[in-house]
MOPAC internal coordinates of N, CA, C and O (Angstrom, degrees):
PM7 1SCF
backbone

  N    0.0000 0     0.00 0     0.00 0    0    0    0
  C    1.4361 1     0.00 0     0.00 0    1    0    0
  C    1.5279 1   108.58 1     0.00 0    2    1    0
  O    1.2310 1   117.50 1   -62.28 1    3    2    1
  N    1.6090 1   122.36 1   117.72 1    3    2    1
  C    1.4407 1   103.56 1   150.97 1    5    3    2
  C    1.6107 1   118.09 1  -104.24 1    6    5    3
  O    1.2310 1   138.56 1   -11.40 1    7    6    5
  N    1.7124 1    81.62 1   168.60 1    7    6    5
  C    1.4319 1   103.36 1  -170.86 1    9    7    6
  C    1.5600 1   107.42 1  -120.54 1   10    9    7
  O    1.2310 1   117.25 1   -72.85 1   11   10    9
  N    1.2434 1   122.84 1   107.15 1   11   10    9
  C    1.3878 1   127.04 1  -166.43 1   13   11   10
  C    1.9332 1    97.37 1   -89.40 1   14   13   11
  O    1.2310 1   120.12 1   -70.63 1   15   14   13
  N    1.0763 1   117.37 1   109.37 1   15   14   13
  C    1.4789 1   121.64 1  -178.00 1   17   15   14
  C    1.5380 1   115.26 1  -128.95 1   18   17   15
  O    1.2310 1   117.84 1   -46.81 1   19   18   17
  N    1.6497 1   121.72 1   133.19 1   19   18   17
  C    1.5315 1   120.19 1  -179.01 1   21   19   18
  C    1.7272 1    89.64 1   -93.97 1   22   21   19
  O    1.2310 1   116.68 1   -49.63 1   23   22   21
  N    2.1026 1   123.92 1   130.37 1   23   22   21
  C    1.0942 1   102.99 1   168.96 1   25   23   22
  C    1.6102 1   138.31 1   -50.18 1   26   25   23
  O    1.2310 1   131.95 1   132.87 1   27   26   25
  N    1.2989 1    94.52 1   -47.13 1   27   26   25
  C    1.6693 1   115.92 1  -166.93 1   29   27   26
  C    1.7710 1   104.39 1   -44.75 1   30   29   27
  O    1.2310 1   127.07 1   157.05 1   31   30   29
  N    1.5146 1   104.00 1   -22.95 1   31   30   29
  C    1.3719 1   109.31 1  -164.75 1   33   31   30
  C    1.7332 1   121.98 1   -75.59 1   34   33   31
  O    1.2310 1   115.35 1   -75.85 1   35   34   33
  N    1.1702 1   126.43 1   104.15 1   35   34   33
  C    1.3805 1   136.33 1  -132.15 1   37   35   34
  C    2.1298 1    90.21 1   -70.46 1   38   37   35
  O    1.2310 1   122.37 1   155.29 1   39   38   37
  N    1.4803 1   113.06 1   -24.71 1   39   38   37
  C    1.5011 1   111.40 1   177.96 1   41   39   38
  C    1.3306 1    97.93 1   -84.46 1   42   41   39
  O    1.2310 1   114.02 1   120.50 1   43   42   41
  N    1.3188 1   128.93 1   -59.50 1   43   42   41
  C    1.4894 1   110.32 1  -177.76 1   45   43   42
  C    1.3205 1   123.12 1   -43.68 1   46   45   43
  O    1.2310 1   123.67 1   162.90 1   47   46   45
  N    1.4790 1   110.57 1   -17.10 1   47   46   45
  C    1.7779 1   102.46 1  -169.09 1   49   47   46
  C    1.8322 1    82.86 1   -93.98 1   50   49   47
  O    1.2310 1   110.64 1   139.61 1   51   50   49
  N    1.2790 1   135.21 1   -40.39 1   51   50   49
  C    1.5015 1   102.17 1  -171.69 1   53   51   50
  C    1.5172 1   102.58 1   -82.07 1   54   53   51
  O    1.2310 1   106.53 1  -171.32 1   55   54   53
  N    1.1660 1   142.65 1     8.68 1   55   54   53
  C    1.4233 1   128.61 1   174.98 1   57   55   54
  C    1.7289 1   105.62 1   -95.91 1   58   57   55
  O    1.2310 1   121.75 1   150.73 1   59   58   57
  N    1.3901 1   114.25 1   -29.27 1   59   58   57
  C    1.3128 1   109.91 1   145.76 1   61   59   58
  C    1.8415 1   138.87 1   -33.36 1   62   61   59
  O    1.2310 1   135.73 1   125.35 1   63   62   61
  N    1.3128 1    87.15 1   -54.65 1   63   62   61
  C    1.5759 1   102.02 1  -171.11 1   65   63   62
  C    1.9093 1   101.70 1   -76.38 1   66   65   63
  O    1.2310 1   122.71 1   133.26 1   67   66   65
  N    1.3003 1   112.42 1   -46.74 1   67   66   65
  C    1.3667 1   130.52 1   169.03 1   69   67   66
  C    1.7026 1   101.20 1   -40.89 1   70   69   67
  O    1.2310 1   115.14 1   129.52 1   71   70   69
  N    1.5173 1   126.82 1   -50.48 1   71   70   69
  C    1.1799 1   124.04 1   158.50 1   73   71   70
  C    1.1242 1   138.88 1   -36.78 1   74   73   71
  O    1.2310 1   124.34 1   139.34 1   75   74   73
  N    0.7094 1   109.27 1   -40.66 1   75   74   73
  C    2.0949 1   139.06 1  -150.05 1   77   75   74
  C    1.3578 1    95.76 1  -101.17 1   78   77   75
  O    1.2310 1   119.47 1   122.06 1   79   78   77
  N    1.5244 1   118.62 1   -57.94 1   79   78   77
  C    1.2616 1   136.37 1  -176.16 1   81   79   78
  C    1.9846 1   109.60 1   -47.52 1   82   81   79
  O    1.2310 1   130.64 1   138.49 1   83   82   81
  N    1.6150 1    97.07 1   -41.51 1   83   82   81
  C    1.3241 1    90.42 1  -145.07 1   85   83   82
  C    1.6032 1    87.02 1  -116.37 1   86   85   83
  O    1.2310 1   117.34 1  -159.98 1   87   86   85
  N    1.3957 1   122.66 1    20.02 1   87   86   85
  C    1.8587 1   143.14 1   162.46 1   89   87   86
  C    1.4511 1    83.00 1    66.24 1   90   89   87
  O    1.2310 1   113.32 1  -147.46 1   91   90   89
  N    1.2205 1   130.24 1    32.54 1   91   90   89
  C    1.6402 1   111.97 1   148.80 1   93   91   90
  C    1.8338 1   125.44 1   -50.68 1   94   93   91
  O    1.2310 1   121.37 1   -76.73 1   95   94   93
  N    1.1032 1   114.98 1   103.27 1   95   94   93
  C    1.7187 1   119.23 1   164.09 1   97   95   94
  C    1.3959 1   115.22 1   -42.35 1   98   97   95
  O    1.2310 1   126.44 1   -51.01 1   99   98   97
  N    1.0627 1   105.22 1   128.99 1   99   98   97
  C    1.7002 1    96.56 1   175.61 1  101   99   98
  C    1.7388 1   105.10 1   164.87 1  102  101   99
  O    1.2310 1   129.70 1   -22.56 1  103  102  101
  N    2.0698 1    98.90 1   157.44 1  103  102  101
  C    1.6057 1    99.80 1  -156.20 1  105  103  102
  C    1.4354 1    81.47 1  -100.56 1  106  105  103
  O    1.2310 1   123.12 1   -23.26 1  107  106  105
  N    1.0064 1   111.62 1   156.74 1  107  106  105
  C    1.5198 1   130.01 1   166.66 1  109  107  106
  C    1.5758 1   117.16 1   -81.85 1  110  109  107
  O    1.2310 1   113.38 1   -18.01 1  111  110  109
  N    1.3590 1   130.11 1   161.99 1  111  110  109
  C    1.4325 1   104.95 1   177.38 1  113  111  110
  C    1.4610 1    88.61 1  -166.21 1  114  113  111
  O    1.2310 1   115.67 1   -65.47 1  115  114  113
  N    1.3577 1   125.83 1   114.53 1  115  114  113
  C    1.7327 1   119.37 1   151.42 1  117  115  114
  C    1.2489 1   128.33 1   -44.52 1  118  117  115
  O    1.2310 1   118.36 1   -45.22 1  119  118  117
  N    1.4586 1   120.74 1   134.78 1  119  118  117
  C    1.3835 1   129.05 1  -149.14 1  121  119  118
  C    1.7356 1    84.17 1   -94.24 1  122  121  119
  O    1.2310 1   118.38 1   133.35 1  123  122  121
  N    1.6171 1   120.69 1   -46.65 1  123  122  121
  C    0.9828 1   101.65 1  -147.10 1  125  123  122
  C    1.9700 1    94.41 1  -106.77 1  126  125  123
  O    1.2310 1   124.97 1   168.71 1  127  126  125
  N    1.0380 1   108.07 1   -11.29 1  127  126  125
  C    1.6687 1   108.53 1   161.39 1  129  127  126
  C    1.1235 1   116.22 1   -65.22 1  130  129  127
  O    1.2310 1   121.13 1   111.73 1  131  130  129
  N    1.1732 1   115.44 1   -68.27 1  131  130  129
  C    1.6332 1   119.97 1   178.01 1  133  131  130
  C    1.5376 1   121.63 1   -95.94 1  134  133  131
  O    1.2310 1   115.97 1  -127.97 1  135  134  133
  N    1.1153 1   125.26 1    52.03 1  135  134  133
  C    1.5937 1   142.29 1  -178.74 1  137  135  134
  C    1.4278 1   103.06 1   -39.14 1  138  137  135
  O    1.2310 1   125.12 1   -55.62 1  139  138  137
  N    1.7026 1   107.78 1   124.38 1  139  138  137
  C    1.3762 1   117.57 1   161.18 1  141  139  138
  C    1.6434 1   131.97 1   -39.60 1  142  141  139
  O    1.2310 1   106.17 1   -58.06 1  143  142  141
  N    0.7405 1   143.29 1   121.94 1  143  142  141
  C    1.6199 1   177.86 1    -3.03 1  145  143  142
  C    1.4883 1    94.52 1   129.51 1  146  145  143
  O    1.2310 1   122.08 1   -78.24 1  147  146  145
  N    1.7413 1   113.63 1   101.76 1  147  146  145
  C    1.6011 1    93.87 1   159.60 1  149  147  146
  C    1.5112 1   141.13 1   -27.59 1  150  149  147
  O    1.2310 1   126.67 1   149.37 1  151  150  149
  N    2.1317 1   104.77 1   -30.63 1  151  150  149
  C    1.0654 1    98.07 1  -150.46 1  153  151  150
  C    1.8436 1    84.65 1   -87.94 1  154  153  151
  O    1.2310 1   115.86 1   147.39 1  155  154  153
  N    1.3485 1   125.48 1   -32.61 1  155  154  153
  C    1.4414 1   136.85 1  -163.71 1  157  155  154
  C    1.8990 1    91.53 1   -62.24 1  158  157  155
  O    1.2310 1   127.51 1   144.18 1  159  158  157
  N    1.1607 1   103.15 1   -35.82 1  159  158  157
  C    1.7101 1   101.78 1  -146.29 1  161  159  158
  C    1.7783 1    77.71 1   -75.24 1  162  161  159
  O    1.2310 1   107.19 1   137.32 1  163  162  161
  N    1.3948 1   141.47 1   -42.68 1  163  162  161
  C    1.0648 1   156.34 1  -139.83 1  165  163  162
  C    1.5788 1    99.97 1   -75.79 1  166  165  163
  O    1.2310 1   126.54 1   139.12 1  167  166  165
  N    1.4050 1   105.02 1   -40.88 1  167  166  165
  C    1.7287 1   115.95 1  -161.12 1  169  167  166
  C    1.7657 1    89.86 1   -87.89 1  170  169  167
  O    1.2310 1   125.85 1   145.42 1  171  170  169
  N    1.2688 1   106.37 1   -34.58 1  171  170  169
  C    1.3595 1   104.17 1  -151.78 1  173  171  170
  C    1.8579 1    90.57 1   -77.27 1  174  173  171
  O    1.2310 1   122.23 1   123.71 1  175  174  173
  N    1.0701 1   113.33 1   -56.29 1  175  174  173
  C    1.5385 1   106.94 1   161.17 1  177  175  174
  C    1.3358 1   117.73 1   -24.64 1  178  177  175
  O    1.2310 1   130.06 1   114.11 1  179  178  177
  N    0.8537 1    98.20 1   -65.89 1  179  178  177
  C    2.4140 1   104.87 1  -174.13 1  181  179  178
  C    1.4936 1   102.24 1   -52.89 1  182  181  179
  O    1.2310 1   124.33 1   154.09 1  183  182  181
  N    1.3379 1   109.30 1   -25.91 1  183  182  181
  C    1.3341 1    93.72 1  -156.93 1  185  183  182
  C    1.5827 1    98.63 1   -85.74 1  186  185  183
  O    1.2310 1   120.83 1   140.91 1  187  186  185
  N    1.5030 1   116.01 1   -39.09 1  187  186  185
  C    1.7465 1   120.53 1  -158.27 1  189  187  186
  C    1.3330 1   111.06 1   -63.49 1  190  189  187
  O    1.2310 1   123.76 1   147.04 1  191  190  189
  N    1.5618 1   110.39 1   -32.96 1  191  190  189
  C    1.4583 1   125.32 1  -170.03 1  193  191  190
  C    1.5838 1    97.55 1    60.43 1  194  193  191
  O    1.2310 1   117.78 1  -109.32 1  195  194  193
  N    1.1411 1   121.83 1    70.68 1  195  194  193
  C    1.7294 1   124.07 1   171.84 1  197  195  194
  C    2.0967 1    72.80 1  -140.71 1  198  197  195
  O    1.2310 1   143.88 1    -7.49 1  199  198  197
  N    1.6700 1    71.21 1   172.51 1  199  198  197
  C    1.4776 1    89.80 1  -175.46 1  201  199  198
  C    1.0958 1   122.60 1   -87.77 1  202  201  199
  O    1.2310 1   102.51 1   -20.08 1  203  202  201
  N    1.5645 1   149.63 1   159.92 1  203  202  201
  C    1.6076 1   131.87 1  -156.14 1  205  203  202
  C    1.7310 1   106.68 1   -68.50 1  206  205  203
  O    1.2310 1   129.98 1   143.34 1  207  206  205
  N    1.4874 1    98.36 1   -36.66 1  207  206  205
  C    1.9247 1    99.19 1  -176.50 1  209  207  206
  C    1.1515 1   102.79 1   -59.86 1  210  209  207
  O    1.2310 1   106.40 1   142.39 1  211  210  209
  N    1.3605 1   142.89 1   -37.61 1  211  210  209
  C    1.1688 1   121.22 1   177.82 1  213  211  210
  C    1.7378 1   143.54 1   -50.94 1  214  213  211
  O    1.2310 1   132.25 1   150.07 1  215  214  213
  N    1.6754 1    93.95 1   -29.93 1  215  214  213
  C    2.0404 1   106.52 1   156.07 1  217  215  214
  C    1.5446 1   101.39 1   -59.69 1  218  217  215
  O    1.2310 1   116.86 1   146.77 1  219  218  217
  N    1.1782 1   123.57 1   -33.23 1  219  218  217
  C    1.4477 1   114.42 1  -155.07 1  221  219  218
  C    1.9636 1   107.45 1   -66.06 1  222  221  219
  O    1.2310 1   111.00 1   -29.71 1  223  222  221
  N    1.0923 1   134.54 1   150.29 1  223  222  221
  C    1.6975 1   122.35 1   168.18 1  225  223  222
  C    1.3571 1    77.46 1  -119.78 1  226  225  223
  O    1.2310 1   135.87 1   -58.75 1  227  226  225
  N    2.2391 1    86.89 1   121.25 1  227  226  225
  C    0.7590 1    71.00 1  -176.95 1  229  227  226
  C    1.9880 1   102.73 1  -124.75 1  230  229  227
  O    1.2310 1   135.03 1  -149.39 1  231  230  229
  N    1.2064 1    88.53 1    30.61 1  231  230  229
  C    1.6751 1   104.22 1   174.41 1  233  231  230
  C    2.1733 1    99.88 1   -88.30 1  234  233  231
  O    1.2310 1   120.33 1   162.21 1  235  234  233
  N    1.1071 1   116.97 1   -17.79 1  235  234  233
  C    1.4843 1   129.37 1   171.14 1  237  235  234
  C    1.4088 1   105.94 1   -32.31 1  238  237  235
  O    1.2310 1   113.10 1   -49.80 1  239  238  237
  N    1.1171 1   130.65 1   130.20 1  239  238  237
  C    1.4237 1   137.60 1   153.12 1  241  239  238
  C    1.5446 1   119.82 1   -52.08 1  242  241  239
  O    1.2310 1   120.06 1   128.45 1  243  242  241
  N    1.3058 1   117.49 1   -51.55 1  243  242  241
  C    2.0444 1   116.11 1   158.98 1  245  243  242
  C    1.6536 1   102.65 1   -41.94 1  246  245  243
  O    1.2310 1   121.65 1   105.98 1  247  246  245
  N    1.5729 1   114.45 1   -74.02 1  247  246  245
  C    1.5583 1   108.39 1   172.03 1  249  247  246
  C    1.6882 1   130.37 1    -7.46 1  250  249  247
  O    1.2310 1   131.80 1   102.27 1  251  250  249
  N    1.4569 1    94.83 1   -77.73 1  251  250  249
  C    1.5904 1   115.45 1   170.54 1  253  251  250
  C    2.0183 1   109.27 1   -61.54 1  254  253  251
  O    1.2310 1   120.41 1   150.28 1  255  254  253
  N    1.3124 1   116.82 1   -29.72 1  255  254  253
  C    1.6569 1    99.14 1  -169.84 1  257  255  254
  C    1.4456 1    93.75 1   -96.29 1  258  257  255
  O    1.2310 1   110.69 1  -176.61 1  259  258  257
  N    1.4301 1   135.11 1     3.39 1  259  258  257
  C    1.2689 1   130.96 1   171.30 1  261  259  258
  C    1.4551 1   113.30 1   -86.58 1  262  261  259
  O    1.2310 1   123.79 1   147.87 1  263  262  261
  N    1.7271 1   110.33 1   -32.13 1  263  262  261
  C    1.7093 1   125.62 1   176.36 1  265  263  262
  C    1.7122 1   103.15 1    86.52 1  266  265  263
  O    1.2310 1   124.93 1  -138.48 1  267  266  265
  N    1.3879 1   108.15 1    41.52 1  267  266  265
  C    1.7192 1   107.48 1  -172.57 1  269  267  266
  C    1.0944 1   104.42 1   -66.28 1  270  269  267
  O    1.2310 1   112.56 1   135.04 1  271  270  269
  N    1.1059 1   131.64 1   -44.96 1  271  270  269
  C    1.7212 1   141.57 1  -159.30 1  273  271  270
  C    1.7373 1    95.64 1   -62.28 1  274  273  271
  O    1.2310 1   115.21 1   177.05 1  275  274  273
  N    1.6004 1   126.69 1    -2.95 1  275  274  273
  C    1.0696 1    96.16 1   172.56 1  277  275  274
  C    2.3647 1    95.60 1  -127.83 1  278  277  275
  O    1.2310 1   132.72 1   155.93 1  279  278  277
  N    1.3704 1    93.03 1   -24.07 1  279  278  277
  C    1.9566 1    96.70 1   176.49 1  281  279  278
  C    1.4371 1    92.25 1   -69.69 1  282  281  279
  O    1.2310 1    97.59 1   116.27 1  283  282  281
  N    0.9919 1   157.53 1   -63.73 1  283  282  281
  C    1.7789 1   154.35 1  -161.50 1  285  283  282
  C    1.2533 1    99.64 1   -31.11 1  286  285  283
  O    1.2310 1   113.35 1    98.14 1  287  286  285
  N    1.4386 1   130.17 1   -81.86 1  287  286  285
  C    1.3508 1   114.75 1   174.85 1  289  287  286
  C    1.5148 1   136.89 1   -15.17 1  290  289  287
  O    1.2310 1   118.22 1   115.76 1  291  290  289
  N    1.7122 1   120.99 1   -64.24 1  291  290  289
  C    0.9864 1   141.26 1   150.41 1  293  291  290
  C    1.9024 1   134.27 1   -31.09 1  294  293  291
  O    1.2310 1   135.52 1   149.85 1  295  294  293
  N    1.4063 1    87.57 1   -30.15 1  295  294  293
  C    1.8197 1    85.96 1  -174.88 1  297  295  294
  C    1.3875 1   108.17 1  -124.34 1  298  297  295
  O    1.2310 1   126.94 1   -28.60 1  299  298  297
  N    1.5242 1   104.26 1   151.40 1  299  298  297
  C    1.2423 1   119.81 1  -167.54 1  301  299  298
  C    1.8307 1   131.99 1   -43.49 1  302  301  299
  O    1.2310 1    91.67 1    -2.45 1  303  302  301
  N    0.8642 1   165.39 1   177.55 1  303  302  301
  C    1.0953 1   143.31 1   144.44 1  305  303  302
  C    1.5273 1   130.80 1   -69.38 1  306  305  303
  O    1.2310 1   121.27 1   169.29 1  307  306  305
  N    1.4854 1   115.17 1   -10.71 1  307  306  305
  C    1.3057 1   137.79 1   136.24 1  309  307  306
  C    1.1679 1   121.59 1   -41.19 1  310  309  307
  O    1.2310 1   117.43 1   120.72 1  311  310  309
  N    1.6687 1   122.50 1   -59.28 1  311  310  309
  C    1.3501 1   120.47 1  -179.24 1  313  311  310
  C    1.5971 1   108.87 1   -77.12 1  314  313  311
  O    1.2310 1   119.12 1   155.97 1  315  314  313
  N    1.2156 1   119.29 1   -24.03 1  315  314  313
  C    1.2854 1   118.21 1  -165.96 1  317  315  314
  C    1.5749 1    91.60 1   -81.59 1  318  317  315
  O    1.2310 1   106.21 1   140.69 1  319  318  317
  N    1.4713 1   143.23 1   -39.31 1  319  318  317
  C    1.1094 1   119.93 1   177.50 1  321  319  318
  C    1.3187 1   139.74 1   -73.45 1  322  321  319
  O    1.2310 1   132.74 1   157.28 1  323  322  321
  N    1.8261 1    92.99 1   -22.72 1  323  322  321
  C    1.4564 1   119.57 1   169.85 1  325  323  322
  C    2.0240 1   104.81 1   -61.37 1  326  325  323
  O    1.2310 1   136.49 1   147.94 1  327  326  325
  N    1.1115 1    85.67 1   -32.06 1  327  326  325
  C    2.0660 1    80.41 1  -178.89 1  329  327  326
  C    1.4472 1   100.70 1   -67.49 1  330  329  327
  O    1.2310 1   124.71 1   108.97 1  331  330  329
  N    1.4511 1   108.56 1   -71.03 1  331  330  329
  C    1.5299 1   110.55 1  -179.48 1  333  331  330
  C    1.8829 1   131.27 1   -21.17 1  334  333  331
  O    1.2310 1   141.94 1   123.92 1  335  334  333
  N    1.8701 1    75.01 1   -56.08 1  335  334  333
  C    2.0461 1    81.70 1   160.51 1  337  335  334
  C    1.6990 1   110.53 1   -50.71 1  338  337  335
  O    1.2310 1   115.26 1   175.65 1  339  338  337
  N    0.9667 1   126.59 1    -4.35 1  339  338  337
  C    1.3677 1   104.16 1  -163.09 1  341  339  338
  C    1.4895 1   123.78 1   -98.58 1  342  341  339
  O    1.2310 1   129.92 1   176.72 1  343  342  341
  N    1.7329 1    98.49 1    -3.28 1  343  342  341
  C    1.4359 1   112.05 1  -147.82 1  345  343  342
  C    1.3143 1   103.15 1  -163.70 1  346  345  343
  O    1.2310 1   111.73 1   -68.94 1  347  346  345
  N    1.3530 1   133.19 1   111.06 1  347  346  345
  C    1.4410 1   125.08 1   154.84 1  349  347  346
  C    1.1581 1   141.51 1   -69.95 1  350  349  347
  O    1.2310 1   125.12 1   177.59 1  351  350  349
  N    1.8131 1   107.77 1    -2.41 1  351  350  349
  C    1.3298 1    94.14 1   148.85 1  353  351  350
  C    1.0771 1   141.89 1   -92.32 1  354  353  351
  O    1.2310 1   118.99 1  -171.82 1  355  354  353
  N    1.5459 1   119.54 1     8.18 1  355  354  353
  C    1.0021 1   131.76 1  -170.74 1  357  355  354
  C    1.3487 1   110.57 1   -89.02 1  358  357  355
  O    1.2310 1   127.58 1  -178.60 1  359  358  357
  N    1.6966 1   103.02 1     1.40 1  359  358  357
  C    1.4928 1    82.47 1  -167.96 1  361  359  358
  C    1.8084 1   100.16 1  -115.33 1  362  361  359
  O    1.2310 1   118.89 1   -14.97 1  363  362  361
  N    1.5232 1   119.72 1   165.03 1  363  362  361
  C    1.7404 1   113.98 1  -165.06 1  365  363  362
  C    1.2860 1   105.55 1   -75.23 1  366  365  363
  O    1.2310 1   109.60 1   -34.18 1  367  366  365
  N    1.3247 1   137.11 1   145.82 1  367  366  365
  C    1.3483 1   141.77 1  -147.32 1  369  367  366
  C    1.7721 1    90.37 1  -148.66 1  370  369  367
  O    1.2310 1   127.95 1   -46.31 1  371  370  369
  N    1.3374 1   102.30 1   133.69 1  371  370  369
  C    1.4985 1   135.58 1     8.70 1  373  371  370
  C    1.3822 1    92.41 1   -91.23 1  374  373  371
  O    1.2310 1   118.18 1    -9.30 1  375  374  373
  N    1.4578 1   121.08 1   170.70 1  375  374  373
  C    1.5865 1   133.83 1   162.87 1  377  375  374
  C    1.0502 1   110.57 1  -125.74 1  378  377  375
  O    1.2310 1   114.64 1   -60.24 1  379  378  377
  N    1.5265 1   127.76 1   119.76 1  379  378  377
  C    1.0853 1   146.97 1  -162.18 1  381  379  378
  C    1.5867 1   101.98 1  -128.22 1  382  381  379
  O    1.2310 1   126.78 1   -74.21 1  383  382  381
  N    1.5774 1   104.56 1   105.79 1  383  382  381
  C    1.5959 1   121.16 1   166.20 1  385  383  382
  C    1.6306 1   128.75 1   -96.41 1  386  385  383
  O    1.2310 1   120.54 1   -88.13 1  387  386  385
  N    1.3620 1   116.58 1    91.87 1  387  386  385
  C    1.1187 1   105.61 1   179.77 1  389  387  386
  C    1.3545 1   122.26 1  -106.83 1  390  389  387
  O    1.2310 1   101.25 1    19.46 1  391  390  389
  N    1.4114 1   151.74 1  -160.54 1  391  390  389
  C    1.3323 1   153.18 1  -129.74 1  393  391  390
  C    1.5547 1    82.56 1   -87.68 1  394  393  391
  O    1.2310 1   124.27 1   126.81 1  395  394  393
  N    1.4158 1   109.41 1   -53.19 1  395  394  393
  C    1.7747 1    97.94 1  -151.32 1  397  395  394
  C    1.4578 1    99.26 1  -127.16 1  398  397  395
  O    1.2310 1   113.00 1  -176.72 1  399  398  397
  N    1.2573 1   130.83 1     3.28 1  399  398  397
  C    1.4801 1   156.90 1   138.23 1  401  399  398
  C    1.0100 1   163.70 1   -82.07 1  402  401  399
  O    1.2310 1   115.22 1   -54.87 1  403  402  401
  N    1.4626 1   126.66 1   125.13 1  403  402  401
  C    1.1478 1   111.00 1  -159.52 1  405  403  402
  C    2.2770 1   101.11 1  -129.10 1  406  405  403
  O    1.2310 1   124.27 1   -52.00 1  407  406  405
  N    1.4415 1   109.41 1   128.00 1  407  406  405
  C    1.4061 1    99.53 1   169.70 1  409  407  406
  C    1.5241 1   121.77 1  -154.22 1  410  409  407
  O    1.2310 1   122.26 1   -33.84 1  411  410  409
  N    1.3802 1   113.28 1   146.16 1  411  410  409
  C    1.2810 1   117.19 1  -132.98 1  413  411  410
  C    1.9392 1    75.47 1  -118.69 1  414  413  411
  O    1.2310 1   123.95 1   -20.52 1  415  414  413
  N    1.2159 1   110.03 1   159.48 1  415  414  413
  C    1.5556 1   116.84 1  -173.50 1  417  415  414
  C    1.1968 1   113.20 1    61.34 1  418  417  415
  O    1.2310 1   117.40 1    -8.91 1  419  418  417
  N    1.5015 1   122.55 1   171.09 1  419  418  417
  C    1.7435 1   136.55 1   138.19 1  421  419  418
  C    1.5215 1   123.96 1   -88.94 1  422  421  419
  O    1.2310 1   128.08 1   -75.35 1  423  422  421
  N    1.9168 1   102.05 1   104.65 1  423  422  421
  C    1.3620 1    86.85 1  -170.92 1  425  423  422
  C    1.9066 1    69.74 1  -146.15 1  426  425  423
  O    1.2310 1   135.73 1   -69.59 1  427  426  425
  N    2.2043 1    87.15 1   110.41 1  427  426  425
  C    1.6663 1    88.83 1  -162.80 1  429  427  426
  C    1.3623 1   105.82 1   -69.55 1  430  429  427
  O    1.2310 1   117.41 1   167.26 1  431  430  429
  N    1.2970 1   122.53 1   -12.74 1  431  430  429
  C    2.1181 1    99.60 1  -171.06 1  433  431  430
  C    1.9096 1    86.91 1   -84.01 1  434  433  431
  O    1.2310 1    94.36 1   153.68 1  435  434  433
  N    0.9404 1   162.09 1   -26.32 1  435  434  433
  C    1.3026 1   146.83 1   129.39 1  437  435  434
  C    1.5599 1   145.74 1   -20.72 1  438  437  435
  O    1.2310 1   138.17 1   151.99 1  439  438  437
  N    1.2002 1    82.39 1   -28.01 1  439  438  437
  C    1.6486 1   115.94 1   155.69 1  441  439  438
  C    1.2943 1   127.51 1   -64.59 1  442  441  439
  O    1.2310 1   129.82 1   107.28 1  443  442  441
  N    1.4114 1    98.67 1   -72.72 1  443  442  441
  C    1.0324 1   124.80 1  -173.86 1  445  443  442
  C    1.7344 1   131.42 1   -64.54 1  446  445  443
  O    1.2310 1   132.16 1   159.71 1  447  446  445
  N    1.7671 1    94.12 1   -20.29 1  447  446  445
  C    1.5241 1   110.31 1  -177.26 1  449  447  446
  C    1.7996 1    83.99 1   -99.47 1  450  449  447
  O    1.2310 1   100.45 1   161.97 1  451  450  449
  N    0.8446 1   153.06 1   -18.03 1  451  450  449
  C    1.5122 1   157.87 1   178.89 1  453  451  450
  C    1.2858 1   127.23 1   -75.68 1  454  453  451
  O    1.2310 1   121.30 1   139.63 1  455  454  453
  N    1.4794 1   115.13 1   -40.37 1  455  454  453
  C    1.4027 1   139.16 1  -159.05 1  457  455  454
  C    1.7076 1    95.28 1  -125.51 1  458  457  455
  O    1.2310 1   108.08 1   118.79 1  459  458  457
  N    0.8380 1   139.86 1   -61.21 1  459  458  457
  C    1.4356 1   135.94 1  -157.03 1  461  459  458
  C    1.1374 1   117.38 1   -80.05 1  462  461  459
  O    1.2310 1   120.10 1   180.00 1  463  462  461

């Protein structure tokens, strides 16, 4: 399983520990070192069946100085993933890809029915 996590980010560090805590296996991966891959971000979409805004963070400061909450509507889901590639903060943290799953945030009873 990876777990795409920015440190500084006060949920990634308890969905971390929530990991650790509960002997979940899993690779770690910097969101904003190693930034998702149109083509990764693309599969990983198909796979979650959530809706594209949901990769987006969109409480992020890039989010808000770009003004997404009002271009998202407007652009394709192509372009919207092509942006995402561009930027790890743009994208919702943590993201956790597993075999037959896909979940975007820490929201532990989601977790927990997923992972446990």
């Amino acid at each position: 399983m990876l777990v795409l996590v920015y440190r500084k980010c006060s949920t990634c560090q308890k969905a971390l520990k929530w990991l650790e805590e509960n002997n979940v296996v899993f690779e770690e991966r910097p969101i904003v070192e190693e930034n998702p891959t149109y083509e990764e971000l693309k599969a990983w979409y198909e796979k979650s069946g959530l809706p594209l805004k949901k990769f987006f963070n969109t409480s992020g400061l890039l989010y808000k100085e770009l003004g997404l909450k009002d271009k998202l509507a407007e652009m394709s889901e192509d372009e919207q993933l092509k942006l995402l590639a561009t930027n790890g903060m743009l994208v919702k943290r943590p993201l956790v890809v597993g075999d037959d799953f896909v979940l975007t945030g820490f929201r532990e009873k989601e977790w927990v029915e997923r992972m446990l």
